[in-house]
C-alpha positions, -999 to +999 in steps of 0.1 A: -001+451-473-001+441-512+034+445-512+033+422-480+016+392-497+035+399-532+066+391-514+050+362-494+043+341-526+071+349-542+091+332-514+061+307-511+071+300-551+110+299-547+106+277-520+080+250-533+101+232-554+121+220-521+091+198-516+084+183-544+093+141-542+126+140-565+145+166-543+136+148-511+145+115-531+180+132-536+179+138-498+176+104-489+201+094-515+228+119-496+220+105-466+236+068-479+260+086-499+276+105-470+277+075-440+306+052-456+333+079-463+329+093-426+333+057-410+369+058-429+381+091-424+370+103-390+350+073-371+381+050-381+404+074-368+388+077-334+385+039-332+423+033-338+430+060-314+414+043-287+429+007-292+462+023-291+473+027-322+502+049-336+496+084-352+518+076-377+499+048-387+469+064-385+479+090-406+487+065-432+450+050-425+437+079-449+450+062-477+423+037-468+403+059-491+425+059-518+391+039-540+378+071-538+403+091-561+406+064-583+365+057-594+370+076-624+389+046-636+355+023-634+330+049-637+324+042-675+321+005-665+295+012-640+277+035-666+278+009-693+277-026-681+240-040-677+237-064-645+217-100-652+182-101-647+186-068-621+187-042-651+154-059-661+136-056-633+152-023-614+168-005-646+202+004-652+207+026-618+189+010-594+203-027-603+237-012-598+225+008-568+210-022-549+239-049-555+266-025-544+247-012-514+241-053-505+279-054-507+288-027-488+264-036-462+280-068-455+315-054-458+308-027-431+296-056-408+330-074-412+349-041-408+329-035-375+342-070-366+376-070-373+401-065-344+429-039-354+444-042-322+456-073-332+450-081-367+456-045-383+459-066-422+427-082-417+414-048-405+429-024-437+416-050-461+381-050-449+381-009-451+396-010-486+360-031-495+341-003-477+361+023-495+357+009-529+319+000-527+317+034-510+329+052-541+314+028-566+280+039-549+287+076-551+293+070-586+256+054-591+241+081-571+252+111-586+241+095-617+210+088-604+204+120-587+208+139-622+189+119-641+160+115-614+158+157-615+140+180-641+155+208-650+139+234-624+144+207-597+179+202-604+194+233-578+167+221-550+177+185-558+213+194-554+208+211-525+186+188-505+213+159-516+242+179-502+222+185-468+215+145-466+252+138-472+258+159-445+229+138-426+247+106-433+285+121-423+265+129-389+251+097-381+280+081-391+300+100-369+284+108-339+258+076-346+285+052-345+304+063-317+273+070-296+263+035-301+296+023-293+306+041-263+305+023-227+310+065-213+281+078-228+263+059-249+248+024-256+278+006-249+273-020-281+310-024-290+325-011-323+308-045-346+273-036-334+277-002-335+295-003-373+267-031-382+238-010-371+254+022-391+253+000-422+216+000-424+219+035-436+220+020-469+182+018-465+172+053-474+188+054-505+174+026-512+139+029-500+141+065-521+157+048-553+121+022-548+099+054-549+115+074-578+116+049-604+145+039-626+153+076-638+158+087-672+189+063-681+201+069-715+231+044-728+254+072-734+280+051-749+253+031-773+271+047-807+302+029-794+287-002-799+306-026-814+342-005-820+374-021-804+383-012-769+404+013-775+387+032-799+357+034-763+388+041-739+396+074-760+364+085-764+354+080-725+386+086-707+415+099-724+390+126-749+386+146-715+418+151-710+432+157-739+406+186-735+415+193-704+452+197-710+448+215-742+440+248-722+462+275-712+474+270-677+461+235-672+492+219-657+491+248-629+454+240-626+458+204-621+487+212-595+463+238-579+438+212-576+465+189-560+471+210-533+446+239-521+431+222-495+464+193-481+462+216-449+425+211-444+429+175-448+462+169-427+439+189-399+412+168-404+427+134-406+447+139-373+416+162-349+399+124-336+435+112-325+443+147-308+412+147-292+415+114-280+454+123-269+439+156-248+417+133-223+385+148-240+356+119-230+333+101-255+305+124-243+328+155-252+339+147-284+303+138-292+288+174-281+317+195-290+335+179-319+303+163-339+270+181-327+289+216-332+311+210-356+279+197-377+259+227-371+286+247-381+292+229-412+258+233-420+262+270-418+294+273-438+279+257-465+244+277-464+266+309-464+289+300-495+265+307-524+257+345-513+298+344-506+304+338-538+279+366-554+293+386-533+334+382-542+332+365-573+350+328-579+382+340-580+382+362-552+362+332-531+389+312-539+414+330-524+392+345-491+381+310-485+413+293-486+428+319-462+404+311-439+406+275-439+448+280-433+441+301-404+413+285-386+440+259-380+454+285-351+428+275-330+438+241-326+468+250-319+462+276-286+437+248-278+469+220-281+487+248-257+457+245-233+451+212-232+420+194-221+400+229-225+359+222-239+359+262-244+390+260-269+375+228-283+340+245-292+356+275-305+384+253-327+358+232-336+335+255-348+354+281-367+373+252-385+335+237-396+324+268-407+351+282-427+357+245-443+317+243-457+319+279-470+355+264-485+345+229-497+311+243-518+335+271-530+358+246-542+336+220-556+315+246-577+352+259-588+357+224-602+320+221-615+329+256-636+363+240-645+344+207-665+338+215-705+299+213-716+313+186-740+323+166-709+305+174-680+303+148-661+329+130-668+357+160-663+342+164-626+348+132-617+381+129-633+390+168-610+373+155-584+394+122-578+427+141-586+414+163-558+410+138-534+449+124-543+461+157-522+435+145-493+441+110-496+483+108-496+497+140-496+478+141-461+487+110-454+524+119-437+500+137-412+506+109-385+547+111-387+543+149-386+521+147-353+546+124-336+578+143-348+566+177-338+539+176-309+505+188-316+515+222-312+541+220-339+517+200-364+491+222-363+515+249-373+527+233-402+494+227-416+490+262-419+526+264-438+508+230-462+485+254-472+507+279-486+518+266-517+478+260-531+473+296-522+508+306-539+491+289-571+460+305-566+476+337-570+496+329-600+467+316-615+445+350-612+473+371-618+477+352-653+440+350-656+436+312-656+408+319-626+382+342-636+355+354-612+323+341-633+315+305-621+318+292-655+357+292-659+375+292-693+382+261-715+393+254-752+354+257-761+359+292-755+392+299-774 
């Protein structure tokens, strides 16, 4: 019995933090953090589909996001640069936080109203505002999310913010489409269905109100008053000089680049196959977003024991098999057709194995970033990372069309090959260790 109760309040302890107010803060910061990449990538996709538009061109739609590898270029800016009167009243974070998320607000209204059917320029231009204040935001928040959190909070807080980013993909998916959809749904149209996703801006906001302006500290204060360049070396180019002073670092970099181009080809073309199969609005809202969330969800929940378990190296590898092979279950359910079992099974063993993958991959990169430059080596990884998803998957469309779906699907299994080919010249030369923490020119 006193065993019973030990072990009660030592759960009851481990679990307390989760409920303290700056890891449900972080929660309602993911929540606007996830919505606007999800309205490019998948939401988008399924919209285009259904006015008719080419697979090719969808495919090259993905580059939409290109913002998105690239805001490591105005991070520092964003860091730096105080806004008029804002900063005064909000603080550093929440001035930026607030005038971007005003922005972006408006800018998903006029993407909601454009008309690619017939003005596809009008259409890309207003998604390339969405994808840039999208990413300018992400920058603010994880920021703000780490400077918000004490140090015992911080693995709750990061937790709690990864589950609402998951919350705001969700709503943004199967939210926009549901409010959209004459089938099954409200039957608003695509502008009052994007317009009406835009408003989850609001919880990050409204948590950003609570919490307070943070613990800003003007990192870049001892640069005062030296030339540009002199700023430019120390914030940008000083990580990677670091960076590419290690041993392996090019085959690193190329690893990066490529581990998960198969995932992303899959992912950027599912909407337009589904779509192409005859599946209904209702279906690809039960099957495709309702499971394919859950299973997410429990992918990502399973990935921290996974990687006790096998190490990070070992992870790695297991994770990134799985990811390449889950991809055969599109393909017996392109064989089959308009099937809802294929679907759900497809659907779901391609959401799970890609959470346990992504959080395997991201902490990978988060070991990968020196101490001396945390945060700014993980967003520089990052966005060189989301290069392989943003253009190298970008051909994704062409290879539909050429091939079938049948025939795509197979060759993004073969797209993964070559990042797992790295991967295992990389642990046989023992550039990937299996600690989390992986080595860099500190440790030489």
């Amino acid at each position: 019995m006193t065993d019973a109760i030990t072990g009660t309040n030592s759960w009851l302890t481990a679990v307390k933090p989760y409920f303290r107010p700056m890891p449900f803060v972080s929660l309602l910061i993911g929540i606007s953090s996830g919505f606007p990449l999800m309205l490019l990538l998948g939401t988008m996709g399924y919209w285009l589909s259904k006015v008719g538009i080419q697979k090719s061109t969808i495919g090259f739609a993905i580059g939409l996001t290109t913002p998105y590898a690239l805001k490591w270029l105005w991070a520092p800016l964003v860091d730096k640069l105080p806004l008029p009167i804002f900063t005064k009243l909000f603080g550093q974070r929440r001035a930026w936080l607030f005038f971007v998320q005003a922005l972006l607000f408006v800018s998903i209204w006029l993407l909601g109203s454009s008309d690619p059917a017939n003005n596809l320029g009008y259409f890309a231009l207003c998604a390339i505002m969405v994808s840039f204040l999208g990413a300018t935001q992400d920058i603010i928040i994880d920021a703000y999310r780490i400077e918000i959190l004490t140090d015992e909070e911080m693995p709750y807080g990061t937790a709690t913010n990864q589950f609402g980013y998951r919350l705001g993909a969700f709503f943004s998916g199967v939210g926009t489409i549901f409010l959209y959809s004459p089938e099954t749904g409200f039957g608003l149209g695509w502008e009052m269905a994007y317009g009406l996703t835009a408003f989850l801006v609001l919880p990050g906001a409204l948590g950003a109100l609570w919490a307070g302006p943070g613990t800003y500290i003007d990192r870049h204060g001892r640069l005062a008053g030296q030339r540009m360049g002199a700023w430019l070396k120390e914030t940008v180019l000083n990580p990677f000089i670091e960076f590419l002073g290690r041993r392996g670092s090019v085959l690193i970099l190329l690893f990066v680049l490529l581990y998960k181009v198969g995932d992303a080809m899959g992912q950027g073309m599912l909407n337009p196959m589904i779509v192409d199969l005859g599946f209904s609005d209702g279906e690809f809202i039960a099957i495709n977003k309702v499971v394919g969330f859950w299973g997410l969800i429990v992918g990502t929940a399973l990935a921290a024991p996974f990687i006790l378990w096998l190490g990070m190296g070992r992870s790695l590898f297991v994770s990134g098999l799985m990811m390449m092979f889950s991809n055969l279950g599109f393909v017996i359910l392109a064989m089959h057709g308009h099937s809802t079992l294929w679907l759900t099974i497809a659907v779901a063993t391609e959401q799970v194995t890609s959470g346990i993958g992504l959080t395997v991959f991201v902490t990978y990169l988060s070991g990968l970033s020196s101490l001396a430059y945390t945060a700014t080596q993980f967003a520089l990884l990052s966005s060189f990372a989301a290069v392989g998803r943003t253009w190298l998957a970008a051909p994704a469309g062409i290879a539909a069309e050429a091939f079938g779906w049948v025939g795509f699907w197979l060759m993004t299994v073969v797209a993964a090959v070559p990042g797992m080919v790295l991967l295992w010249i990389l642990w046989q030369k023992g550039f990937v260790v299996e600690s989390v923490r992986q080595p860099s020119t500190e440790d030489d």
